[in-house]
mmCIF entry with sequence, helices, sheets and N, C-alpha, C, O atoms, coordinates in Angstrom:
data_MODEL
# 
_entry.id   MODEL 
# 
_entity.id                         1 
_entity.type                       polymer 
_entity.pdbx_number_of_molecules   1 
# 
_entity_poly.entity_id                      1 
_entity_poly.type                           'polypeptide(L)' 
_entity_poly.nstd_linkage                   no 
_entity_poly.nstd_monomer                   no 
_entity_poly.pdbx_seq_one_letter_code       
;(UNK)(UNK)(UNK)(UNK)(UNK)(UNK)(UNK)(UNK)(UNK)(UNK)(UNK)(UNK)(UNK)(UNK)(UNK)(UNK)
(UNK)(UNK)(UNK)(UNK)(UNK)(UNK)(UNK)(UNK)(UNK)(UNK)(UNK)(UNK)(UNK)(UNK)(UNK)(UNK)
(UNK)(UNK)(UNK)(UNK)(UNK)(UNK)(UNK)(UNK)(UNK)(UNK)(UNK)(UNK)(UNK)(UNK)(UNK)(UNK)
(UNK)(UNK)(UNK)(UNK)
;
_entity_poly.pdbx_seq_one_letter_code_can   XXXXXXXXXXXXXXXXXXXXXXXXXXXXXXXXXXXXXXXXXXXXXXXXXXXX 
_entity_poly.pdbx_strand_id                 A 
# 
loop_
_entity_poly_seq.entity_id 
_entity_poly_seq.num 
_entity_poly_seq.mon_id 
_entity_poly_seq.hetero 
1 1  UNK n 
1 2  UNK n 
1 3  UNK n 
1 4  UNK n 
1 5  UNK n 
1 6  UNK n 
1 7  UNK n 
1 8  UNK n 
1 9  UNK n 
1 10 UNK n 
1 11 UNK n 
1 12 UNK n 
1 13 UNK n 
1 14 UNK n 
1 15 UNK n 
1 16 UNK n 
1 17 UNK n 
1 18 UNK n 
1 19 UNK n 
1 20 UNK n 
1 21 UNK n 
1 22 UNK n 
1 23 UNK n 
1 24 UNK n 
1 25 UNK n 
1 26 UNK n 
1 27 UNK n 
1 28 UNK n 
1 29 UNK n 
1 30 UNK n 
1 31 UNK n 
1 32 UNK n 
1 33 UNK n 
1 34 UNK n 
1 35 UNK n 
1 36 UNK n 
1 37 UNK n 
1 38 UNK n 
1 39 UNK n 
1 40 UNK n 
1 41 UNK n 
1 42 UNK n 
1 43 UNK n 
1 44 UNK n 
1 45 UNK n 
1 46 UNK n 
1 47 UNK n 
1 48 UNK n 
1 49 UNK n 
1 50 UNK n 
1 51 UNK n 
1 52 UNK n 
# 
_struct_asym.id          A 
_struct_asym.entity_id   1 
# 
loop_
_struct_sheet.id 
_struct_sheet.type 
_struct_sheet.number_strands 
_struct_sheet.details 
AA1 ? 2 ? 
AA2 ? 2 ? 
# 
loop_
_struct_sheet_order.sheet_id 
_struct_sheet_order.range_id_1 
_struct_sheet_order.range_id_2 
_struct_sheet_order.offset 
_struct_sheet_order.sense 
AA1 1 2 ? anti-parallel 
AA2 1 2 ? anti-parallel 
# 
loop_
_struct_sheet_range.sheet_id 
_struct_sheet_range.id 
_struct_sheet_range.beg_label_comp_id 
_struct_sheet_range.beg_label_asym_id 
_struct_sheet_range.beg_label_seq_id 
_struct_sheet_range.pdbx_beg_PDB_ins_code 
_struct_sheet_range.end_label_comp_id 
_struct_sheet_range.end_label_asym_id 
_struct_sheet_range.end_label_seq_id 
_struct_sheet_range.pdbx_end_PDB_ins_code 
_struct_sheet_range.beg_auth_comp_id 
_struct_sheet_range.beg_auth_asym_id 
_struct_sheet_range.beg_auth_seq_id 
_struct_sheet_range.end_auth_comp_id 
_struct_sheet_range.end_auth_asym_id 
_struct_sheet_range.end_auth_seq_id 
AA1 1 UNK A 2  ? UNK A 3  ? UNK A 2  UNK A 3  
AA1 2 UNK A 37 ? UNK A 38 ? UNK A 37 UNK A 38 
AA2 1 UNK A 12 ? UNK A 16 ? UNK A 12 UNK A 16 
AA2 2 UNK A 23 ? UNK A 26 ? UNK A 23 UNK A 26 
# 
loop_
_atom_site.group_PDB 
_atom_site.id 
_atom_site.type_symbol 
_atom_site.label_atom_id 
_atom_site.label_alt_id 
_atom_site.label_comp_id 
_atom_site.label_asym_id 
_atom_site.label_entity_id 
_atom_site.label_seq_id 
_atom_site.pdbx_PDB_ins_code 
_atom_site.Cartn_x 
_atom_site.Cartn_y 
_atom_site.Cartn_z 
_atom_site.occupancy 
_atom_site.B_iso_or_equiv 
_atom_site.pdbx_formal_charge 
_atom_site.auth_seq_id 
_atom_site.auth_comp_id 
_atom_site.auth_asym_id 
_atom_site.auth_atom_id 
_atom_site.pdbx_PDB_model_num 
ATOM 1   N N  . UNK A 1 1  ? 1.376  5.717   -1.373  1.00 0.00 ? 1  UNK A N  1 
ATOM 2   C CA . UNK A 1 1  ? 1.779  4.514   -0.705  1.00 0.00 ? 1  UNK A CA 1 
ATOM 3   C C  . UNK A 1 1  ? 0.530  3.629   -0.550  1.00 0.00 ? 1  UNK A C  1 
ATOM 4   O O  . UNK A 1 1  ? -0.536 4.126   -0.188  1.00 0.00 ? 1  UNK A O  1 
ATOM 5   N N  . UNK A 1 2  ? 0.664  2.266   -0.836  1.00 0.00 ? 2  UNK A N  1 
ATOM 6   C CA . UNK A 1 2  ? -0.392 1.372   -0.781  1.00 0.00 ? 2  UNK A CA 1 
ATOM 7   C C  . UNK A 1 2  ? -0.328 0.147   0.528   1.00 0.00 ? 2  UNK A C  1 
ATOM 8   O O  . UNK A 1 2  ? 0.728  -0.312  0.964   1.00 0.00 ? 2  UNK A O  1 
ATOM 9   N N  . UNK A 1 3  ? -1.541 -0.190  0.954   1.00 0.00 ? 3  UNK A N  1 
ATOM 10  C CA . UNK A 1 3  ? -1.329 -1.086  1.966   1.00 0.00 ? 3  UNK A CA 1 
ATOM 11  C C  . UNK A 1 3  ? -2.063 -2.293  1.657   1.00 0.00 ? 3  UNK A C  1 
ATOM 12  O O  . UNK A 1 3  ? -2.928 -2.163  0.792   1.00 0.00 ? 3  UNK A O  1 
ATOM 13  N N  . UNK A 1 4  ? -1.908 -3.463  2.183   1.00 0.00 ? 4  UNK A N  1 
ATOM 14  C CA . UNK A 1 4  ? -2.649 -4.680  1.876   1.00 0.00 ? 4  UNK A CA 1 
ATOM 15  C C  . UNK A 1 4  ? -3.729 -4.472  2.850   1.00 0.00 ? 4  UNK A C  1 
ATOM 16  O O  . UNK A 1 4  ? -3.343 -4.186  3.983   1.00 0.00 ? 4  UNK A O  1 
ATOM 17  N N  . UNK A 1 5  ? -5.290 -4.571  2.615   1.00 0.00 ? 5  UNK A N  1 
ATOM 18  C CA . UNK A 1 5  ? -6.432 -4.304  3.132   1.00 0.00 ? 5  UNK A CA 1 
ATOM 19  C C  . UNK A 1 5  ? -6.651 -5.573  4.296   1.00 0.00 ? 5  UNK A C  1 
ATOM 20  O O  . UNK A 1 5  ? -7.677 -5.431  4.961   1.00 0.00 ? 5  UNK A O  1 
ATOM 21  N N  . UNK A 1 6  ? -5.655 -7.029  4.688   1.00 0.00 ? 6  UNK A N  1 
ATOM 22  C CA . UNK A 1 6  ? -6.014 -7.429  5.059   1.00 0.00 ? 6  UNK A CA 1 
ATOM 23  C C  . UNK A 1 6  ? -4.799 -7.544  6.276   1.00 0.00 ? 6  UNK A C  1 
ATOM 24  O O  . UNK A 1 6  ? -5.266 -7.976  7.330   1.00 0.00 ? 6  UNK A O  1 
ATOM 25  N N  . UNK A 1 7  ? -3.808 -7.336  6.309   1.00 0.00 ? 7  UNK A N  1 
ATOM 26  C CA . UNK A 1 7  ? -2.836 -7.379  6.797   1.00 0.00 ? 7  UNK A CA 1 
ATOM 27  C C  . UNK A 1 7  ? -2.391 -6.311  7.180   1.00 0.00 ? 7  UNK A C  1 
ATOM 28  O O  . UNK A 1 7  ? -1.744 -6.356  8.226   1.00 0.00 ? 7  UNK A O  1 
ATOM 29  N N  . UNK A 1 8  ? -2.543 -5.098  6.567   1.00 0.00 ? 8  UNK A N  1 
ATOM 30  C CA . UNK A 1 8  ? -1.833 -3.370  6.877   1.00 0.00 ? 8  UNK A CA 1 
ATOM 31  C C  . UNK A 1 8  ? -0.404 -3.557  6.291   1.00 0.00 ? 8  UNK A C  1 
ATOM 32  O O  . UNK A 1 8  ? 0.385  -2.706  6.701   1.00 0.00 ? 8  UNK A O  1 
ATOM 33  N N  . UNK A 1 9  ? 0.155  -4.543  5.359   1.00 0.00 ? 9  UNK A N  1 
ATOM 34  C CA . UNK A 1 9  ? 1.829  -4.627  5.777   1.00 0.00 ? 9  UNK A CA 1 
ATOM 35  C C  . UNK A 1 9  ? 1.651  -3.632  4.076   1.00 0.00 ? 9  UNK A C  1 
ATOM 36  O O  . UNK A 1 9  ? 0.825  -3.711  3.167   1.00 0.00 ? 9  UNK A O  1 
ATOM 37  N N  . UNK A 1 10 ? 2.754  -2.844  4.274   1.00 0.00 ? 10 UNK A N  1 
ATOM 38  C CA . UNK A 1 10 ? 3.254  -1.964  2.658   1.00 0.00 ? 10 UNK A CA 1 
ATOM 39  C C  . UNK A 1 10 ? 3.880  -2.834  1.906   1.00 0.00 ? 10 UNK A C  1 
ATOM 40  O O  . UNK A 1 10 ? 4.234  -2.454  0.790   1.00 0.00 ? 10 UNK A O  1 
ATOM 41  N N  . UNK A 1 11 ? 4.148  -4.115  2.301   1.00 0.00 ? 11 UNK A N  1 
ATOM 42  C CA . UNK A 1 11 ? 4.657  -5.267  1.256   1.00 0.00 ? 11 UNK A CA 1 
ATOM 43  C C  . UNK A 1 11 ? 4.060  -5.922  0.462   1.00 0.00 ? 11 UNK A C  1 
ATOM 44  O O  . UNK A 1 11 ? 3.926  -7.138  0.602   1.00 0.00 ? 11 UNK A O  1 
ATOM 45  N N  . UNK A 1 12 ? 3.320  -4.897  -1.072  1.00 0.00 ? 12 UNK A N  1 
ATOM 46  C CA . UNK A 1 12 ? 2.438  -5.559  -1.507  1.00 0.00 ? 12 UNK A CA 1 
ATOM 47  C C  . UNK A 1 12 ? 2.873  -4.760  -3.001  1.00 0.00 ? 12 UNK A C  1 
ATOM 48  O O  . UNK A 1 12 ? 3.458  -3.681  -2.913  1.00 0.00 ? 12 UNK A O  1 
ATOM 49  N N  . UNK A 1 13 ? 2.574  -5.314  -4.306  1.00 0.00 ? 13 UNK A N  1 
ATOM 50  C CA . UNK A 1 13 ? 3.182  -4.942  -5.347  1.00 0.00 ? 13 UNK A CA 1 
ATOM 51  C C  . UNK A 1 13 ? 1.869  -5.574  -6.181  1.00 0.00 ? 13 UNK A C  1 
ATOM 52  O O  . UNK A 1 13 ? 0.959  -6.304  -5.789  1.00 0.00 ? 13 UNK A O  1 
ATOM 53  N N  . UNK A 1 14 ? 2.177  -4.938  -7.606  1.00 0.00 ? 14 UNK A N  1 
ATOM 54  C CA . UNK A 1 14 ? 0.986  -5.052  -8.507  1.00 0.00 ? 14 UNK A CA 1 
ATOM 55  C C  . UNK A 1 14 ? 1.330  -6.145  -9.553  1.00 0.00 ? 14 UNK A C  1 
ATOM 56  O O  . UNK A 1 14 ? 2.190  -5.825  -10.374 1.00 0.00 ? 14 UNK A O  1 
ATOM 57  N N  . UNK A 1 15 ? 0.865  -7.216  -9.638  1.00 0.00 ? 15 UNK A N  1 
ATOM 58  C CA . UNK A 1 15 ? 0.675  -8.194  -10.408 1.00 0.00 ? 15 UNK A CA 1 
ATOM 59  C C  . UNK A 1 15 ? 0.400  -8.364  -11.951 1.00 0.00 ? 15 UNK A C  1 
ATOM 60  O O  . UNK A 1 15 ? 0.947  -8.952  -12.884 1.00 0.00 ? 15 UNK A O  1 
ATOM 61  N N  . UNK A 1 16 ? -0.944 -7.400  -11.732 1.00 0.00 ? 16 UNK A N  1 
ATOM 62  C CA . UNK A 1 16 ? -1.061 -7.699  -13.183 1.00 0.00 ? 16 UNK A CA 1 
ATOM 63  C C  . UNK A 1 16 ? -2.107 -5.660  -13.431 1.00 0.00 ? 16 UNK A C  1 
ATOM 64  O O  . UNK A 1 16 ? -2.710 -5.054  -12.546 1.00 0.00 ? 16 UNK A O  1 
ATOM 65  N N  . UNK A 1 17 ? -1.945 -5.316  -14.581 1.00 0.00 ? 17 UNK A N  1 
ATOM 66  C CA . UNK A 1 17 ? -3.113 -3.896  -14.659 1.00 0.00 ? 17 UNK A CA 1 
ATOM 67  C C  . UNK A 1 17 ? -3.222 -3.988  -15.968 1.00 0.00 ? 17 UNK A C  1 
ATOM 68  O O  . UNK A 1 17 ? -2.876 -5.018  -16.547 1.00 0.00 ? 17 UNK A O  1 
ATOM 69  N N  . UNK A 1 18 ? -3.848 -2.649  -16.790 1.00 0.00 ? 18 UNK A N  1 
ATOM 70  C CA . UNK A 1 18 ? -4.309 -2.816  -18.082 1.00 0.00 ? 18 UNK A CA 1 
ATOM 71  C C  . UNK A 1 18 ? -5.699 -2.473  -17.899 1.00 0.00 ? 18 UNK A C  1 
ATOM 72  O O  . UNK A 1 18 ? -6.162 -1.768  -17.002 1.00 0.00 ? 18 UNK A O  1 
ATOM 73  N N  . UNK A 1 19 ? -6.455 -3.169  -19.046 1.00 0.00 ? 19 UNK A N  1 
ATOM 74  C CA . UNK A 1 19 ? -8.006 -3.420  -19.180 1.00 0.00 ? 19 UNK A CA 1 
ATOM 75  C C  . UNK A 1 19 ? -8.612 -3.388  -18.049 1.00 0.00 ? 19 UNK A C  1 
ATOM 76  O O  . UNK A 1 19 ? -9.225 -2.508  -17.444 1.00 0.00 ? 19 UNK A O  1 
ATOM 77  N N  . UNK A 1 20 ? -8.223 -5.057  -17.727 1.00 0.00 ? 20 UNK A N  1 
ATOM 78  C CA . UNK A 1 20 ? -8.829 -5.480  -16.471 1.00 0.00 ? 20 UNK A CA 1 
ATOM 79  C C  . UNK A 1 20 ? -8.428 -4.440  -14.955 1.00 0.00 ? 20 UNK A C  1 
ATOM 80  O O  . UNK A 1 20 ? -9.212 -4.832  -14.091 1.00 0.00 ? 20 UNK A O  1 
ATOM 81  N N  . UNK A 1 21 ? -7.832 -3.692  -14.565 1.00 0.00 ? 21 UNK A N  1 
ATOM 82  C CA . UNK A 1 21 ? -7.711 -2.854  -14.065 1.00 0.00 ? 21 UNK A CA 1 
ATOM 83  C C  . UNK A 1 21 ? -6.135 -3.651  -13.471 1.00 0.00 ? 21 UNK A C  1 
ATOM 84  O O  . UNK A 1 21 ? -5.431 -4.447  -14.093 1.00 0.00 ? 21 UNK A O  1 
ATOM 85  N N  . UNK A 1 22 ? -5.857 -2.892  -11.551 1.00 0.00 ? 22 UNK A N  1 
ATOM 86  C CA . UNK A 1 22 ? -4.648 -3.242  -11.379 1.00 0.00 ? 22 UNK A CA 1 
ATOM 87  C C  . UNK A 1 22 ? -5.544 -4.654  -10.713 1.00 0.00 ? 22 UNK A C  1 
ATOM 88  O O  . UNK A 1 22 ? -6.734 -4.972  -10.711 1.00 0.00 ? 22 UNK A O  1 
ATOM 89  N N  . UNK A 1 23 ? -4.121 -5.350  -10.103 1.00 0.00 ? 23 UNK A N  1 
ATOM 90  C CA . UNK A 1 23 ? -4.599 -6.630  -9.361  1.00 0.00 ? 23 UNK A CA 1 
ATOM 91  C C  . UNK A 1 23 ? -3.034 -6.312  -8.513  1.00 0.00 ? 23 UNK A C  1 
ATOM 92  O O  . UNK A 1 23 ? -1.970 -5.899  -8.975  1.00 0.00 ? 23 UNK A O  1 
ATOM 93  N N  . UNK A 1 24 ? -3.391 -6.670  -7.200  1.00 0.00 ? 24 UNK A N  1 
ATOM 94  C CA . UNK A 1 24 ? -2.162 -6.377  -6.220  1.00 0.00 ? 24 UNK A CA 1 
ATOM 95  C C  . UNK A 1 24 ? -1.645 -7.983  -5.224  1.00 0.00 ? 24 UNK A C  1 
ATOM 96  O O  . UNK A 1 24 ? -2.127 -9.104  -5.392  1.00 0.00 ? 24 UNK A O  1 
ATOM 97  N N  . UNK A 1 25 ? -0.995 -7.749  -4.625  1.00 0.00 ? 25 UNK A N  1 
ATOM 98  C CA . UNK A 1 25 ? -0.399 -9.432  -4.386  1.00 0.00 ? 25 UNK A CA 1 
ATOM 99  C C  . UNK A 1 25 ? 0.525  -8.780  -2.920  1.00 0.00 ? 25 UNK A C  1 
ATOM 100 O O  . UNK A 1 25 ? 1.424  -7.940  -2.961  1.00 0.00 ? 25 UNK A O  1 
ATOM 101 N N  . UNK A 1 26 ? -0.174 -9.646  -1.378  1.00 0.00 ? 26 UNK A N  1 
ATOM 102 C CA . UNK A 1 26 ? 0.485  -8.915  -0.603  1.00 0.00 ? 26 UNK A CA 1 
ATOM 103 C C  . UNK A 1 26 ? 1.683  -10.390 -0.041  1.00 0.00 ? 26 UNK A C  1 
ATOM 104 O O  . UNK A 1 26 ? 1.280  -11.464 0.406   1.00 0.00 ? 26 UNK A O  1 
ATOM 105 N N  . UNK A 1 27 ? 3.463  -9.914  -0.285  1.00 0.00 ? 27 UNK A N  1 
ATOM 106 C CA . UNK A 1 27 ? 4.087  -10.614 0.495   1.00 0.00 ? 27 UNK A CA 1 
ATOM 107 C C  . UNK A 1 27 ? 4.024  -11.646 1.694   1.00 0.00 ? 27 UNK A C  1 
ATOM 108 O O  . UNK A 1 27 ? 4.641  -12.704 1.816   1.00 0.00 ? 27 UNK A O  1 
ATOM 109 N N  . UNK A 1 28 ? 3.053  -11.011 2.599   1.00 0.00 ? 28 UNK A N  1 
ATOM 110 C CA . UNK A 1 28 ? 3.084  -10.881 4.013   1.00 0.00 ? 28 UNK A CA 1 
ATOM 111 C C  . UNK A 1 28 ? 2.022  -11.595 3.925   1.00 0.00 ? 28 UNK A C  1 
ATOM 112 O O  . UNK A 1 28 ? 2.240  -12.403 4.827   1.00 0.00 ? 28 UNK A O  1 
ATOM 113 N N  . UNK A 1 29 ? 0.591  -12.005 3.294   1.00 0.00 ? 29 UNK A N  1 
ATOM 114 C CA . UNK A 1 29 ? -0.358 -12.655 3.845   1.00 0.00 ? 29 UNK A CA 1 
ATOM 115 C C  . UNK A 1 29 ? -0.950 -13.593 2.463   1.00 0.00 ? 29 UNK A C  1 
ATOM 116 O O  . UNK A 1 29 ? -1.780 -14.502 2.415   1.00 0.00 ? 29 UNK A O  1 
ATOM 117 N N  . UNK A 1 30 ? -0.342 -13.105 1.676   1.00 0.00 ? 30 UNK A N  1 
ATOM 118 C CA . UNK A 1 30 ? -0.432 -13.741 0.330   1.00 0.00 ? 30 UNK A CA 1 
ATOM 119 C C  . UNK A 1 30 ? -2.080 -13.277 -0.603  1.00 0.00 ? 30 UNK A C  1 
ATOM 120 O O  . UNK A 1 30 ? -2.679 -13.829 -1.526  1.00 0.00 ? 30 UNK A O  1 
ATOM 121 N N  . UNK A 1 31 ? -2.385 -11.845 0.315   1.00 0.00 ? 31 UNK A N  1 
ATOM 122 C CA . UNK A 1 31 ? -3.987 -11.111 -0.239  1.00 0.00 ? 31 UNK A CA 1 
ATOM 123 C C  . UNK A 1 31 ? -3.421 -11.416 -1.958  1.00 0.00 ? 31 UNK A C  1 
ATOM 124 O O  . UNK A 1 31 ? -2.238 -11.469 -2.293  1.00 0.00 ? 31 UNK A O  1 
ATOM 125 N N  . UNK A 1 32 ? -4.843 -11.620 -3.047  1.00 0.00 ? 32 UNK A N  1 
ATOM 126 C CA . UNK A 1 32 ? -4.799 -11.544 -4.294  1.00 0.00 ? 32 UNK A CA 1 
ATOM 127 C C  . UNK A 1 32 ? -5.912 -10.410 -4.452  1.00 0.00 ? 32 UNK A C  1 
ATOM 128 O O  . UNK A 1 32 ? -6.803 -10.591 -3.622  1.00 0.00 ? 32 UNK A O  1 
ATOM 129 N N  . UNK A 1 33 ? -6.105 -9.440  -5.159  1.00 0.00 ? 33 UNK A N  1 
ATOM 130 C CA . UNK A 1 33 ? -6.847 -8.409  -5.113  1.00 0.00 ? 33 UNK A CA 1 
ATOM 131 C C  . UNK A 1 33 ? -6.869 -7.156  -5.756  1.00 0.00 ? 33 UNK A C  1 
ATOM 132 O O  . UNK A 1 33 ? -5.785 -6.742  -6.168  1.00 0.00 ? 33 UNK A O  1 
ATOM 133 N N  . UNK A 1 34 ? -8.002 -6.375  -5.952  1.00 0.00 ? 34 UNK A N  1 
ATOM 134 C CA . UNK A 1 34 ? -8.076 -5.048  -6.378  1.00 0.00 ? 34 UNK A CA 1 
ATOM 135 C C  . UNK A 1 34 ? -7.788 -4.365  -5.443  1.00 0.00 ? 34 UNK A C  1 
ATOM 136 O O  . UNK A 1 34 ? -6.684 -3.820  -5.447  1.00 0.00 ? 34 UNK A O  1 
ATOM 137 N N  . UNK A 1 35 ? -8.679 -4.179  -4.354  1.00 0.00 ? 35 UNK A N  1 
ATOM 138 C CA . UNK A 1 35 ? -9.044 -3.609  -3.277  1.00 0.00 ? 35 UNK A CA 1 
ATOM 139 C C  . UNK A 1 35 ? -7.194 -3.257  -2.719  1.00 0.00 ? 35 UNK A C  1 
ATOM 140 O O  . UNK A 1 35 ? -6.252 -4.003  -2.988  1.00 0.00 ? 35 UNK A O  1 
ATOM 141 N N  . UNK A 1 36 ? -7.123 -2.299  -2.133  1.00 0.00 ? 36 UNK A N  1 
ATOM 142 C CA . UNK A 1 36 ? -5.646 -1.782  -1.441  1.00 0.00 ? 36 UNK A CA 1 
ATOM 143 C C  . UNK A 1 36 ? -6.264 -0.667  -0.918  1.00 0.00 ? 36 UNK A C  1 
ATOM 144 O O  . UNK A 1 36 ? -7.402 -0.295  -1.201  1.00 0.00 ? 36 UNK A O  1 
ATOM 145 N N  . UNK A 1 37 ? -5.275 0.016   0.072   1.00 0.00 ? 37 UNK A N  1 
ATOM 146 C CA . UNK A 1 37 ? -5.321 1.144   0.877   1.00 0.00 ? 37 UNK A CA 1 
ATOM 147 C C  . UNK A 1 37 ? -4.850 1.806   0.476   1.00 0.00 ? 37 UNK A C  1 
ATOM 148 O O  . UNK A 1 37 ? -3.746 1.339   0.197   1.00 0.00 ? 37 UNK A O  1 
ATOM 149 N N  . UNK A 1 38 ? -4.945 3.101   0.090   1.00 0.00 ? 38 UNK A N  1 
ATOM 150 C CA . UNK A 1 38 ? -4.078 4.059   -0.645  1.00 0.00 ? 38 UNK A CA 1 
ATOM 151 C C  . UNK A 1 38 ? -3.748 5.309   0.775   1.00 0.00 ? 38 UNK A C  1 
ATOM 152 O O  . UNK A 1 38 ? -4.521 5.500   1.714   1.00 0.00 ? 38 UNK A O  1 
ATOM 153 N N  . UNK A 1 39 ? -3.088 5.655   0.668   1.00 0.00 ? 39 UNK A N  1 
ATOM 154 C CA . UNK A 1 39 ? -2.364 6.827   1.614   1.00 0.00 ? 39 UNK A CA 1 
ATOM 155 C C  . UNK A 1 39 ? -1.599 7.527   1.298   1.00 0.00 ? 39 UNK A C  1 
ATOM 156 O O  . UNK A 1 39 ? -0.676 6.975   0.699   1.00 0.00 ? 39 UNK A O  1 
ATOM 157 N N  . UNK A 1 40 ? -1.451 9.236   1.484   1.00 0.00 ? 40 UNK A N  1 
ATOM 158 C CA . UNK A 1 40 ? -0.611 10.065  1.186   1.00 0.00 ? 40 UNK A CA 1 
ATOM 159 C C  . UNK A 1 40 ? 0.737  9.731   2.396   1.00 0.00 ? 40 UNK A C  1 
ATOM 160 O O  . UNK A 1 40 ? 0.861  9.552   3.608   1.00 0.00 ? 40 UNK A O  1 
ATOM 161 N N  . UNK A 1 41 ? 1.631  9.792   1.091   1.00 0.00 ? 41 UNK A N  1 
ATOM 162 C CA . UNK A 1 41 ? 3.058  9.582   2.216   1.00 0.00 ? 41 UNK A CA 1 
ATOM 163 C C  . UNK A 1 41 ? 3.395  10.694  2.784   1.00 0.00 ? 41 UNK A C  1 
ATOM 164 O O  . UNK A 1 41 ? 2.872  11.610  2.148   1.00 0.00 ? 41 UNK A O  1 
ATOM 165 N N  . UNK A 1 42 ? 4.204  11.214  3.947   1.00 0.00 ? 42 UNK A N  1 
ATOM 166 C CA . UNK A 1 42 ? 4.559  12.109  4.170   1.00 0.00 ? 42 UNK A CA 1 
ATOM 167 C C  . UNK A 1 42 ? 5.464  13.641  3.124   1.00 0.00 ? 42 UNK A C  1 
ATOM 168 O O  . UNK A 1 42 ? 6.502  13.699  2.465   1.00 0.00 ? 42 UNK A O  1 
ATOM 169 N N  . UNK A 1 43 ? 4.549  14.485  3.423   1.00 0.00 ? 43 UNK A N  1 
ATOM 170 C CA . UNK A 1 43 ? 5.148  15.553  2.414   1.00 0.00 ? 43 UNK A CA 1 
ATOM 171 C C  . UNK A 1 43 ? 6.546  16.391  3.156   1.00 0.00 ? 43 UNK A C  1 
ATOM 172 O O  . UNK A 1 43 ? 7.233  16.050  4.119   1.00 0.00 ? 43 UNK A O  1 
ATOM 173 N N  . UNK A 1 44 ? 6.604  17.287  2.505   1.00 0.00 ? 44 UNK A N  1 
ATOM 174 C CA . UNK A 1 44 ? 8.212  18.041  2.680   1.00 0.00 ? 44 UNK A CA 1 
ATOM 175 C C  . UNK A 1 44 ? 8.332  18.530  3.770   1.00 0.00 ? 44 UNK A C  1 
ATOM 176 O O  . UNK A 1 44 ? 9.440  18.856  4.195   1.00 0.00 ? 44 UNK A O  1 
ATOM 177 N N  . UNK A 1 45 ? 6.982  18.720  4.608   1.00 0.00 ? 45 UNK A N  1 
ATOM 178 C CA . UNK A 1 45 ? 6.686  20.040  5.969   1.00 0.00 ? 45 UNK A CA 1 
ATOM 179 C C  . UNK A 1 45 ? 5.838  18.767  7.184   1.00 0.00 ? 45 UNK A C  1 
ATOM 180 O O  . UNK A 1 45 ? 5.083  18.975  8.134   1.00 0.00 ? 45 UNK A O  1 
ATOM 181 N N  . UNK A 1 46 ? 6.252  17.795  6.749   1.00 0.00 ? 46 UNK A N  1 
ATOM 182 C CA . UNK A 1 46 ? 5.045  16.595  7.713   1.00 0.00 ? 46 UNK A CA 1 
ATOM 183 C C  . UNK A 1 46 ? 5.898  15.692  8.650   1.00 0.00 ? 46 UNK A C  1 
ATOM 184 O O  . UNK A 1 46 ? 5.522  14.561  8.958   1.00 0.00 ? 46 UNK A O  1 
ATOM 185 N N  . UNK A 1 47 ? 7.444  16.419  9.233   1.00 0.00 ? 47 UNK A N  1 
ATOM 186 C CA . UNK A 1 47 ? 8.105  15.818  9.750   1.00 0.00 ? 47 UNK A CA 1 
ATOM 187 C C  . UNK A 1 47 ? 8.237  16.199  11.579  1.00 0.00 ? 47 UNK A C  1 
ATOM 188 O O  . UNK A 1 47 ? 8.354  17.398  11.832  1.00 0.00 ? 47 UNK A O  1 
ATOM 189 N N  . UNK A 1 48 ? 8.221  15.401  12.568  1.00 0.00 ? 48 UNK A N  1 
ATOM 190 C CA . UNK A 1 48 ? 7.409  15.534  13.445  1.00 0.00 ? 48 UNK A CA 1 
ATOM 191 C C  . UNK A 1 48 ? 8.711  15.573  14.519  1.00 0.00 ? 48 UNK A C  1 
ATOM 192 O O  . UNK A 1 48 ? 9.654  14.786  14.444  1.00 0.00 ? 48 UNK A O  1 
ATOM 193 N N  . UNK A 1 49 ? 8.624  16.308  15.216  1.00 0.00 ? 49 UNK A N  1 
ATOM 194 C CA . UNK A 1 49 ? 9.853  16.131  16.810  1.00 0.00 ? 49 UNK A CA 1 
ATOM 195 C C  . UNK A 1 49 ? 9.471  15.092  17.240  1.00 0.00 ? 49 UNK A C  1 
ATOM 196 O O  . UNK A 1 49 ? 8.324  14.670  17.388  1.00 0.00 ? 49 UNK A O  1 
ATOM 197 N N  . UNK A 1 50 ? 10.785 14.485  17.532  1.00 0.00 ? 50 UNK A N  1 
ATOM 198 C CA . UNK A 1 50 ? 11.110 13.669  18.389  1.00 0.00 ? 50 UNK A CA 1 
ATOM 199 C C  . UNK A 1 50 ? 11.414 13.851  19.751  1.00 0.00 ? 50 UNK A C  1 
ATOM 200 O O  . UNK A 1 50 ? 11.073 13.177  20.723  1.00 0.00 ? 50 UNK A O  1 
ATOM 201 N N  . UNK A 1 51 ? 12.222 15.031  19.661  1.00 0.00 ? 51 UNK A N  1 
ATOM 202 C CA . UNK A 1 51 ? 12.522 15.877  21.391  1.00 0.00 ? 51 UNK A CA 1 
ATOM 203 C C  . UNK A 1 51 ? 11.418 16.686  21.938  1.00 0.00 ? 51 UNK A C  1 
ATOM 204 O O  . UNK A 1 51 ? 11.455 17.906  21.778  1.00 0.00 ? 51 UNK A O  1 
ATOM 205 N N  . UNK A 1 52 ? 10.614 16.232  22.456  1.00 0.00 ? 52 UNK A N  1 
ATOM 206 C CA . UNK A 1 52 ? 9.722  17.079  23.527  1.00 0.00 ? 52 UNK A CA 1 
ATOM 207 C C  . UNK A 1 52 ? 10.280 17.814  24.224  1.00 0.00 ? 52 UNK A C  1 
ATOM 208 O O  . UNK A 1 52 ? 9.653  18.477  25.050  1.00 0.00 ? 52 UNK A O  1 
# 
C-alpha cells in the first residue's frame, strides 16, 4: 500500500513508470512525484479486537 508523502491520503496512483522509473500523482493534494510511502498492508493474523 502506498501513501502520498505530503498529504498521508492512499489516494494516489502511478502516472507514468518504465525507464524513467515510476512517477505517482496524489488525488487529494495534487503531489507529482517519485517519492511515496510504501507500507505493508495488514496480513492474515494482523486483525485486532475491537471488544475489550
Amino acid at each position: 500500500m502506498i501513501r502520498c508523502p505530503v498529504c498521508m491520503s492512499r489516494d494516489i496512483y502511478r502516472v507514468a513508470g518504465g525507464y524513467i522509473g515510476e512517477i505517482h500523482r496524489c488525488k487529494r493534494c495534487g503531489y507529482v512525484g517519485a517519492f511515496v510511502i510504501e507500507e505493508a498492508g495488514p496480513g492474515p493474523g494482523d486483525q485486532h479486537d475491537t471488544d475489550a
